[in-house]
PQR file of N, CA, C, O and H, with PARSE charges and radii, in Angstrom:
ATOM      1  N   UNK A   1     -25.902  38.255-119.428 -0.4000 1.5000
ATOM      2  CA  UNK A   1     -27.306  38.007-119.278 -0.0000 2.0000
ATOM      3  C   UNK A   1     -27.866  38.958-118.216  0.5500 1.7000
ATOM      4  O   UNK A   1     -27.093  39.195-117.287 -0.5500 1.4000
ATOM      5  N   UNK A   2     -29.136  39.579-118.180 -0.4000 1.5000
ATOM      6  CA  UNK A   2     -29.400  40.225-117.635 -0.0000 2.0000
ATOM      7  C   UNK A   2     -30.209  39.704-115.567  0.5500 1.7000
ATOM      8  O   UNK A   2     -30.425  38.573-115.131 -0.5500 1.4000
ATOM      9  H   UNK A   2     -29.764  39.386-118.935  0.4000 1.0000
ATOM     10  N   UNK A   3     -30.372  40.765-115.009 -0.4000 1.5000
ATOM     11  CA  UNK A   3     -30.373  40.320-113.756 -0.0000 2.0000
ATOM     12  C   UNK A   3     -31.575  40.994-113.791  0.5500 1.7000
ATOM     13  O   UNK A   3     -31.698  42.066-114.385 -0.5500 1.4000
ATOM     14  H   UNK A   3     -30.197  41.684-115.362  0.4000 1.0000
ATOM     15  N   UNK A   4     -32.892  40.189-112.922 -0.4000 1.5000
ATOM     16  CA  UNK A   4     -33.991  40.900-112.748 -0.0000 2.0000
ATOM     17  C   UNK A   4     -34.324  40.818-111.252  0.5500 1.7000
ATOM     18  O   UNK A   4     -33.914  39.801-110.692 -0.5500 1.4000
ATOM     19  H   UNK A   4     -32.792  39.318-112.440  0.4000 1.0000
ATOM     20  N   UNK A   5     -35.119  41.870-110.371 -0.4000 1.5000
ATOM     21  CA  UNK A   5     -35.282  41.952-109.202 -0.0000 2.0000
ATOM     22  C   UNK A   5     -36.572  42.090-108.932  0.5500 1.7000
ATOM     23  O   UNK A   5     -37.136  43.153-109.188 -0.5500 1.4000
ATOM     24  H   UNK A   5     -35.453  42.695-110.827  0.4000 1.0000
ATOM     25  N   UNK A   6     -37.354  40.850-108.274 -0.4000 1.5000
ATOM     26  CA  UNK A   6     -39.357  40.672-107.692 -0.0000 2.0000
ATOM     27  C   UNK A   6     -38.733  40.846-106.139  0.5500 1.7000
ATOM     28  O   UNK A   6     -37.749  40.688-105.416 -0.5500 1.4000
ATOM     29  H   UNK A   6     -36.896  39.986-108.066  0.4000 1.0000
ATOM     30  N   UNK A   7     -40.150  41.312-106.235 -0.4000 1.5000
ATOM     31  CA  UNK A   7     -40.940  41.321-104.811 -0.0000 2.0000
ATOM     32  C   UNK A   7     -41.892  40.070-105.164  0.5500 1.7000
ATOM     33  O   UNK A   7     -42.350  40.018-106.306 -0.5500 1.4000
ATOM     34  H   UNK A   7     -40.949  41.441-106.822  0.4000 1.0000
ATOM     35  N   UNK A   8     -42.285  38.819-104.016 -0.4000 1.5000
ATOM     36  CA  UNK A   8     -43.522  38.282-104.207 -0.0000 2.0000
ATOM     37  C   UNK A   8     -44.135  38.864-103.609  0.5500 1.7000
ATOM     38  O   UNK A   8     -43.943  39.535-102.596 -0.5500 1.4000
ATOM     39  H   UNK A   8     -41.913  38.861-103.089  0.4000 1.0000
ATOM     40  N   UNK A   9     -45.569  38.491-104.647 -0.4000 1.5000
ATOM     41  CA  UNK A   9     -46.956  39.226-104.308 -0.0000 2.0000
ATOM     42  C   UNK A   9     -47.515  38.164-103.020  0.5500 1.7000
ATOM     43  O   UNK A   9     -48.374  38.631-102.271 -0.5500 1.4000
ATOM     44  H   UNK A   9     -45.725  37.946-105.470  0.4000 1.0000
ATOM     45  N   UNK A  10     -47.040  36.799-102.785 -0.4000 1.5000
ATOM     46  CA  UNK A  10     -47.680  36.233-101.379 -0.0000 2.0000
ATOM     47  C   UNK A  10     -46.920  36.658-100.428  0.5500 1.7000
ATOM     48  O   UNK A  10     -47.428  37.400 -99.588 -0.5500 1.4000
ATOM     49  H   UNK A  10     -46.343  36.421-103.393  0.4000 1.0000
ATOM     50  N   UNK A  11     -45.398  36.266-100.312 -0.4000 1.5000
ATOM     51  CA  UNK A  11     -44.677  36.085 -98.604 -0.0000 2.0000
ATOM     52  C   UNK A  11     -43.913  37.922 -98.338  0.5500 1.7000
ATOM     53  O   UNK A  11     -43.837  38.393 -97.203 -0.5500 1.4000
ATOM     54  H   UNK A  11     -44.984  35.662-100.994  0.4000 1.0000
ATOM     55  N   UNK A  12     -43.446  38.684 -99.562 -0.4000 1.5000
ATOM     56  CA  UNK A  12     -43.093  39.976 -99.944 -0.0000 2.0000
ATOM     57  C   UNK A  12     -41.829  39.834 -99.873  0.5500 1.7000
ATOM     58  O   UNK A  12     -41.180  40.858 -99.662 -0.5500 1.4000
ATOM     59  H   UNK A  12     -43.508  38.301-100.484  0.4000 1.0000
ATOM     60  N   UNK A  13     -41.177  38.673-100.008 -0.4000 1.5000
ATOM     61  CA  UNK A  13     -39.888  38.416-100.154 -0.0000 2.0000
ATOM     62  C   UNK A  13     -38.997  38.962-101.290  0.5500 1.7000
ATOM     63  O   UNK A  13     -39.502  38.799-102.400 -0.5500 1.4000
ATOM     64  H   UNK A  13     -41.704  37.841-100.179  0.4000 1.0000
ATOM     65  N   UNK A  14     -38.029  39.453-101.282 -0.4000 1.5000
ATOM     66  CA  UNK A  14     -37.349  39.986-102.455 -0.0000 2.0000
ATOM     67  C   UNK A  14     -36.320  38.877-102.803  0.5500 1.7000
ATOM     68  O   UNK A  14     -35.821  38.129-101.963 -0.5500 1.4000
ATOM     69  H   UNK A  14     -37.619  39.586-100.380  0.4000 1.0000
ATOM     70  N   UNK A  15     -35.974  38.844-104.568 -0.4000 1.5000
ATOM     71  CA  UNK A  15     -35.171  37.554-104.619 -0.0000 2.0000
ATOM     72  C   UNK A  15     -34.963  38.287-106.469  0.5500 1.7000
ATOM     73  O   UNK A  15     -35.762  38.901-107.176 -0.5500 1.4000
ATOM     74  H   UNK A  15     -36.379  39.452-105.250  0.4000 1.0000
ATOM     75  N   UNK A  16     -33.892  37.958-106.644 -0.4000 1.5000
ATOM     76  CA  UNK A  16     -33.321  38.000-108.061 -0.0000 2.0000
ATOM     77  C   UNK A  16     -32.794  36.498-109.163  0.5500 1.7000
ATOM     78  O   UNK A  16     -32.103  35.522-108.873 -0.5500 1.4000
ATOM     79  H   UNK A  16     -33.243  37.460-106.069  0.4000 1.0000
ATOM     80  N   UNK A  17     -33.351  36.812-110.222 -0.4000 1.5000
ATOM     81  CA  UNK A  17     -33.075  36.105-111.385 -0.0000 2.0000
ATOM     82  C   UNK A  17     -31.986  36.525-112.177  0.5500 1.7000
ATOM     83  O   UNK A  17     -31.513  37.661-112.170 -0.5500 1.4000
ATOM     84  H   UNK A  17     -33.913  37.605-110.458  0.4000 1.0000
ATOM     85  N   UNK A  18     -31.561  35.467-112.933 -0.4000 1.5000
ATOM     86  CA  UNK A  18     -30.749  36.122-113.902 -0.0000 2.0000
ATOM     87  C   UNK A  18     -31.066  34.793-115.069  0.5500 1.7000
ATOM     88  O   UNK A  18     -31.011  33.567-114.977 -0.5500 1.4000
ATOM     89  H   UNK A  18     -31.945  34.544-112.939  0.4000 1.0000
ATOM     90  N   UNK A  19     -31.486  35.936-116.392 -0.4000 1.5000
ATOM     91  CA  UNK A  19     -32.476  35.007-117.119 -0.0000 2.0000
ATOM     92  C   UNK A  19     -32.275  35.844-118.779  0.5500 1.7000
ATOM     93  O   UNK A  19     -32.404  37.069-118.773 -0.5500 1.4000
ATOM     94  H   UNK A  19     -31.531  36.932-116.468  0.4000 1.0000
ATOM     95  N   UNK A  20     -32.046  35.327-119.778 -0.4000 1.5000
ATOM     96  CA  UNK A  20     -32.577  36.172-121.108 -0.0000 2.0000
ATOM     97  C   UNK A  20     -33.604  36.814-120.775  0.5500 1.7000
ATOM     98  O   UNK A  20     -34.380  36.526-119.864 -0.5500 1.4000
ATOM     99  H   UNK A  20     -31.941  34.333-119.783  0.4000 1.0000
ATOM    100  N   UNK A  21     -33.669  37.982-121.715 -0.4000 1.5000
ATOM    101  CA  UNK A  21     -34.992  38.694-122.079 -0.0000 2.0000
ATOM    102  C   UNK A  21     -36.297  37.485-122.623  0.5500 1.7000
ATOM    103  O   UNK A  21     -37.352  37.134-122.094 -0.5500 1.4000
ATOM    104  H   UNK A  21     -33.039  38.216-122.455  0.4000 1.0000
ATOM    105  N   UNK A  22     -35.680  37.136-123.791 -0.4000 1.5000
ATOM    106  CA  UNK A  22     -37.392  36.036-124.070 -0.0000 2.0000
ATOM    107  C   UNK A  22     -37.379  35.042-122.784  0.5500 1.7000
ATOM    108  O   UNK A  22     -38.491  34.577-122.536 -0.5500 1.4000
ATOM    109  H   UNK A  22     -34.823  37.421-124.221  0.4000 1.0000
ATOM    110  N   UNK A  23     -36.544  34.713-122.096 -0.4000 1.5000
ATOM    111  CA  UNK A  23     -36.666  33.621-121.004 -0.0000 2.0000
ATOM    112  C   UNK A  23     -37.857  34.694-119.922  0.5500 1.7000
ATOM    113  O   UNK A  23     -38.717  34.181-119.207 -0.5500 1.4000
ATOM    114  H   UNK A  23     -35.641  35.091-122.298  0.4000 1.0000
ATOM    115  N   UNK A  24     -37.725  35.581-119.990 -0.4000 1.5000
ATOM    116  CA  UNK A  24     -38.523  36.359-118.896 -0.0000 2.0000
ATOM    117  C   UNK A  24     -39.788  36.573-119.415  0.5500 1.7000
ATOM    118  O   UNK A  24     -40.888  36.347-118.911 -0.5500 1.4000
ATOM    119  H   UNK A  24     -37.025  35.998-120.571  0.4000 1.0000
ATOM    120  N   UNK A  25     -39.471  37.066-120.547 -0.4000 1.5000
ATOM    121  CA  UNK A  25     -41.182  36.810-121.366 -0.0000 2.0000
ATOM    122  C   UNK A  25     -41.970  35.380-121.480  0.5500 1.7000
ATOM    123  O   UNK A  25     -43.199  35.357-121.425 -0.5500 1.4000
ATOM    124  H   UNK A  25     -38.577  37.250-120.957  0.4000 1.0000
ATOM    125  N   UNK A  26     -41.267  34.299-121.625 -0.4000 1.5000
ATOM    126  CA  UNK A  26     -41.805  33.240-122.017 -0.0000 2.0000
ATOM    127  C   UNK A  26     -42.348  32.528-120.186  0.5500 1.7000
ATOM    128  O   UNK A  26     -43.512  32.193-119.970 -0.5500 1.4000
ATOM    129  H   UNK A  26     -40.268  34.317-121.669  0.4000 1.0000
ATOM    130  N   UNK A  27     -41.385  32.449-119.252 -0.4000 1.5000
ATOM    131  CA  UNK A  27     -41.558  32.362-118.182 -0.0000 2.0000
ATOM    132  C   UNK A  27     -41.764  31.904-117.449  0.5500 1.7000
ATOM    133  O   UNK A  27     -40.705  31.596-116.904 -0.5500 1.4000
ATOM    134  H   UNK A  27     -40.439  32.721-119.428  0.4000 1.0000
ATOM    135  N   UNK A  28     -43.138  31.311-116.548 -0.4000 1.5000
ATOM    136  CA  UNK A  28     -44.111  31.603-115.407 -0.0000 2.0000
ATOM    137  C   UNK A  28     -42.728  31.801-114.463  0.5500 1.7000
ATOM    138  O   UNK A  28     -41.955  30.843-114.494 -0.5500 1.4000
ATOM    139  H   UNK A  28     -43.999  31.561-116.991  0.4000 1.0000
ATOM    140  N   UNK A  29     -42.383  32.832-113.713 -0.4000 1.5000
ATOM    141  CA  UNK A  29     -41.757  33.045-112.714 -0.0000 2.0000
ATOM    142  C   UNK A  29     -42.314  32.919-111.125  0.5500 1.7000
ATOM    143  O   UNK A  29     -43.379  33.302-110.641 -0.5500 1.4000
ATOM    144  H   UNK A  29     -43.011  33.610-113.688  0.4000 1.0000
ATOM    145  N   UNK A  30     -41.402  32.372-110.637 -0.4000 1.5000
ATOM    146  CA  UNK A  30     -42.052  31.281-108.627 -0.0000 2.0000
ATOM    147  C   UNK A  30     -41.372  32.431-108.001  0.5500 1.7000
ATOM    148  O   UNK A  30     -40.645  33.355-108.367 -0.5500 1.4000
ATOM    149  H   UNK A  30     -40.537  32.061-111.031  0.4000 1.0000
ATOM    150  N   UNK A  31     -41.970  31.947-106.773 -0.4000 1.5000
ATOM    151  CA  UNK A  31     -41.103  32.819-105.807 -0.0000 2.0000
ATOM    152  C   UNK A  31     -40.448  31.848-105.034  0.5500 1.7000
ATOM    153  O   UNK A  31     -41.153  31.133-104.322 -0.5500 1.4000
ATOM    154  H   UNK A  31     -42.561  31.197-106.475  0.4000 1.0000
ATOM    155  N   UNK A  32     -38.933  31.648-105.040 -0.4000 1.5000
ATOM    156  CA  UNK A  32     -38.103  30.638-104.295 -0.0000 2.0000
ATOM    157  C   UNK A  32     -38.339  30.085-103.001  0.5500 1.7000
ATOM    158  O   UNK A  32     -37.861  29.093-102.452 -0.5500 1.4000
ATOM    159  H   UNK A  32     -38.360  32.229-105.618  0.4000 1.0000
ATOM    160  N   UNK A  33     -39.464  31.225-102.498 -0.4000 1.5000
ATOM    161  CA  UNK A  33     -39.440  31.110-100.883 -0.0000 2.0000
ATOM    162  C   UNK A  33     -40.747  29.932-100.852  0.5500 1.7000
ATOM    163  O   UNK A  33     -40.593  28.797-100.401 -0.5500 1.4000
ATOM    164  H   UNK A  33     -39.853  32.031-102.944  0.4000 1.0000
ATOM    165  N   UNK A  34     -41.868  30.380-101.345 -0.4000 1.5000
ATOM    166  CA  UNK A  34     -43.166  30.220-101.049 -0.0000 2.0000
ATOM    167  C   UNK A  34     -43.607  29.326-102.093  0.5500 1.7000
ATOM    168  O   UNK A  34     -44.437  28.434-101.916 -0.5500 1.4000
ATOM    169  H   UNK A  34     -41.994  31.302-101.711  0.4000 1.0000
ATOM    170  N   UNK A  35     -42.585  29.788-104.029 -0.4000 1.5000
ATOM    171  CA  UNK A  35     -43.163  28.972-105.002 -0.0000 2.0000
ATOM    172  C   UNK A  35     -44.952  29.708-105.781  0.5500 1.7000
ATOM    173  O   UNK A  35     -45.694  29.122-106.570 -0.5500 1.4000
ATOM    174  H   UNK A  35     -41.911  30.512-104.173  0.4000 1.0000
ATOM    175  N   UNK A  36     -45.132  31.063-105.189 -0.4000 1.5000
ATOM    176  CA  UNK A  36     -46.271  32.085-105.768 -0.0000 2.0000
ATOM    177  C   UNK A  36     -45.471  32.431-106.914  0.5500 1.7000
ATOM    178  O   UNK A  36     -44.253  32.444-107.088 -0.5500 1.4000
ATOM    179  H   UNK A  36     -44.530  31.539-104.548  0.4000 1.0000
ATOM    180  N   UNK A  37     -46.520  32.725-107.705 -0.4000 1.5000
ATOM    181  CA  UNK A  37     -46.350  33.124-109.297 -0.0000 2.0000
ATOM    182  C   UNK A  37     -46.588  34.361-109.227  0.5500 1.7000
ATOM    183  O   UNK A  37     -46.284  34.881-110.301 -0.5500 1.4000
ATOM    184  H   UNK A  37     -47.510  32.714-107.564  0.4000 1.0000
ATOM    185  N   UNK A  38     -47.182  35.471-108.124 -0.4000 1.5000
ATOM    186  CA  UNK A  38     -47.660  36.680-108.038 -0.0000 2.0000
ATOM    187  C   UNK A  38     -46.415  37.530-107.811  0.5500 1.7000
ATOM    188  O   UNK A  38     -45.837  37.271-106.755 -0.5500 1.4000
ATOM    189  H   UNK A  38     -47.429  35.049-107.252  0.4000 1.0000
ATOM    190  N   UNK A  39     -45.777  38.650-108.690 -0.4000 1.5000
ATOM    191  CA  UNK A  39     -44.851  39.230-108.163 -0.0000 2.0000
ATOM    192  C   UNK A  39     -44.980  40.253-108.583  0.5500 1.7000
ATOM    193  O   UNK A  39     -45.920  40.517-109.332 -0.5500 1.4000
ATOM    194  H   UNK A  39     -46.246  38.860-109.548  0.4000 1.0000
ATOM    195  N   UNK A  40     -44.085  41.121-108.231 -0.4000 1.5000
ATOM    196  CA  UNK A  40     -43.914  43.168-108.620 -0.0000 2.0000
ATOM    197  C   UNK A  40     -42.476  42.910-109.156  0.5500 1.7000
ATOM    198  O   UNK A  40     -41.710  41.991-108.864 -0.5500 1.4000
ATOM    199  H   UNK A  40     -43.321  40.906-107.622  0.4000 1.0000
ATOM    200  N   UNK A  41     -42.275  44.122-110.156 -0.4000 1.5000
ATOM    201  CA  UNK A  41     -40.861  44.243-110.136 -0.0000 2.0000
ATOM    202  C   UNK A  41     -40.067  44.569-109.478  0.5500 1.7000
ATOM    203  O   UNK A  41     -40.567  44.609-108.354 -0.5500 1.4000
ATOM    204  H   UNK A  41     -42.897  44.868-110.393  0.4000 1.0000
ATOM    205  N   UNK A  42     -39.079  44.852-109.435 -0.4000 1.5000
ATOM    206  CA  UNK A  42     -38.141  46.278-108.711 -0.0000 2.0000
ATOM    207  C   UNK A  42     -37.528  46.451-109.386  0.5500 1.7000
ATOM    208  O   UNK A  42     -36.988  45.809-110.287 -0.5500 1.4000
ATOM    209  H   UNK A  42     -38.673  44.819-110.348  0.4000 1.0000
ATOM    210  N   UNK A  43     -37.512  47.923-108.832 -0.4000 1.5000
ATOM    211  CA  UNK A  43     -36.123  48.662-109.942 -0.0000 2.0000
ATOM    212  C   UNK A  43     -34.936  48.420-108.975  0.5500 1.7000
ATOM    213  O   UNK A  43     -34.851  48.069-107.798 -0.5500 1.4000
ATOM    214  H   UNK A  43     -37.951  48.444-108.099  0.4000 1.0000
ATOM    215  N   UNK A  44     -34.089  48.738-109.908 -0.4000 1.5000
ATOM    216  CA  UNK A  44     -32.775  48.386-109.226 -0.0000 2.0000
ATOM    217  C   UNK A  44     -31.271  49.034-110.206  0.5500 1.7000
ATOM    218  O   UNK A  44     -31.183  48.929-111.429 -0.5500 1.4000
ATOM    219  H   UNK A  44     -34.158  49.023-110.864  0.4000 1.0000
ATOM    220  N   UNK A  45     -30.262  49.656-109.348 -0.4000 1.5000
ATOM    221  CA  UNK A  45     -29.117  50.064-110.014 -0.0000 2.0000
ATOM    222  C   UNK A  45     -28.950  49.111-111.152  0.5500 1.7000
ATOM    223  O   UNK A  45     -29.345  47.947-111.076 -0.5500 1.4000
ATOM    224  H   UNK A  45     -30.333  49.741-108.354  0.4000 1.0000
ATOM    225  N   UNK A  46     -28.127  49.806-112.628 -0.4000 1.5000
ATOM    226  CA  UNK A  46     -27.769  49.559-113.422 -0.0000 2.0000
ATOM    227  C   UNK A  46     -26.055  49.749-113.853  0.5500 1.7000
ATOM    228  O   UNK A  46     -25.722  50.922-113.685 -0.5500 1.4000
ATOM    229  H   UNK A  46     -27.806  50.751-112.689  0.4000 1.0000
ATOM    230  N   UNK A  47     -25.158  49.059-114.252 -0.4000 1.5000
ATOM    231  CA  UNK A  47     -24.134  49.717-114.303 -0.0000 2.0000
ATOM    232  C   UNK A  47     -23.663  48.755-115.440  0.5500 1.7000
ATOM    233  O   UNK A  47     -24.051  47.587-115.467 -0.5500 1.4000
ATOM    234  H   UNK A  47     -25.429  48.106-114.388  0.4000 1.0000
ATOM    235  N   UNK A  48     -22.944  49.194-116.236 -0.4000 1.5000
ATOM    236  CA  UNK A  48     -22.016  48.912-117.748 -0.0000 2.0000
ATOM    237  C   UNK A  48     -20.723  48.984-117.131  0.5500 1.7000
ATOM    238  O   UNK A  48     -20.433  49.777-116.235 -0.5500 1.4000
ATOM    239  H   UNK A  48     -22.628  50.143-116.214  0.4000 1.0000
ATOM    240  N   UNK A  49     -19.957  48.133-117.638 -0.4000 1.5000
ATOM    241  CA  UNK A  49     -18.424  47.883-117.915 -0.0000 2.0000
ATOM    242  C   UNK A  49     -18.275  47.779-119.171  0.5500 1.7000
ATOM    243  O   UNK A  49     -19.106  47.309-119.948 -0.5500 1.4000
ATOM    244  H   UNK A  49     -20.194  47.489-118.366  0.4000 1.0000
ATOM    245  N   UNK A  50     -17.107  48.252-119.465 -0.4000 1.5000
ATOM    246  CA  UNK A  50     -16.636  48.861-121.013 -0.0000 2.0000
ATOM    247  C   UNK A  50     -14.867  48.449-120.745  0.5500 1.7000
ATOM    248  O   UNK A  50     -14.169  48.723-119.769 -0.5500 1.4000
ATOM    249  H   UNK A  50     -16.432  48.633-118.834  0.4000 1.0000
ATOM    250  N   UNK A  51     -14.527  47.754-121.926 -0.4000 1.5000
ATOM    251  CA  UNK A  51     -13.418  47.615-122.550 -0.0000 2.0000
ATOM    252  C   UNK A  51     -12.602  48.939-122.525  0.5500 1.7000
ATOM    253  O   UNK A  51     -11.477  49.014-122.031 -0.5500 1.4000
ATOM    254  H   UNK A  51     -15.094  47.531-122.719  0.4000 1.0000
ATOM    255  N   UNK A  52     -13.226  49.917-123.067 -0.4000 1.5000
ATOM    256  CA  UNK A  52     -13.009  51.215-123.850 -0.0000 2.0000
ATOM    257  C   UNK A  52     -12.195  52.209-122.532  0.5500 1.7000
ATOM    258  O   UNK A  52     -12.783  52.445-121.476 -0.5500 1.4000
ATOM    259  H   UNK A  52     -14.140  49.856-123.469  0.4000 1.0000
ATOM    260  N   UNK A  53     -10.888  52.672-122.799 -0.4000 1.5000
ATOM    261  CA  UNK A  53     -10.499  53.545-121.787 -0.0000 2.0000
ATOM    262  C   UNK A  53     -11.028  54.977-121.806  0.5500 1.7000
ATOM    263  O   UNK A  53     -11.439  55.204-122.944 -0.5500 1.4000
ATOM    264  H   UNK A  53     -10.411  52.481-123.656  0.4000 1.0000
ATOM    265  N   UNK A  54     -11.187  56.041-121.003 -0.4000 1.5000
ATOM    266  CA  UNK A  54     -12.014  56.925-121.331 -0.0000 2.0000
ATOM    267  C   UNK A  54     -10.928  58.281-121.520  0.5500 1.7000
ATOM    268  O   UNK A  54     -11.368  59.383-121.849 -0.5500 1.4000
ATOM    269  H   UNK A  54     -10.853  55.856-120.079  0.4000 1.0000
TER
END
């Protein structure tokens, strides 16, 4: 499942989810700290693990 990374738009706290894709679309996402619905994304490293020897 994928991992997503906000900034809130009230306290500017950074905090991560880990949620389906339609779970993120469907939504209203809080901010844990404060409980604001206002947020930014962040980008953030990506990395794959693979079965597969190279």
């Amino acid at each position: 499942m994928p991992t997503y990374d906000f900034r809130c738009g009230g306290c500017r706290k950074k905090y991560t989810l880990t949620m389906s894709i339609t779970d993120r679309d469907r939504k209203r996402i809080k901010c844990p700290k404060c409980g604001s619905s206002k947020k930014e994304a962040v980008f953030s490293s990506f990395f794959a693990k693979t079965s597969r020897k190279s």
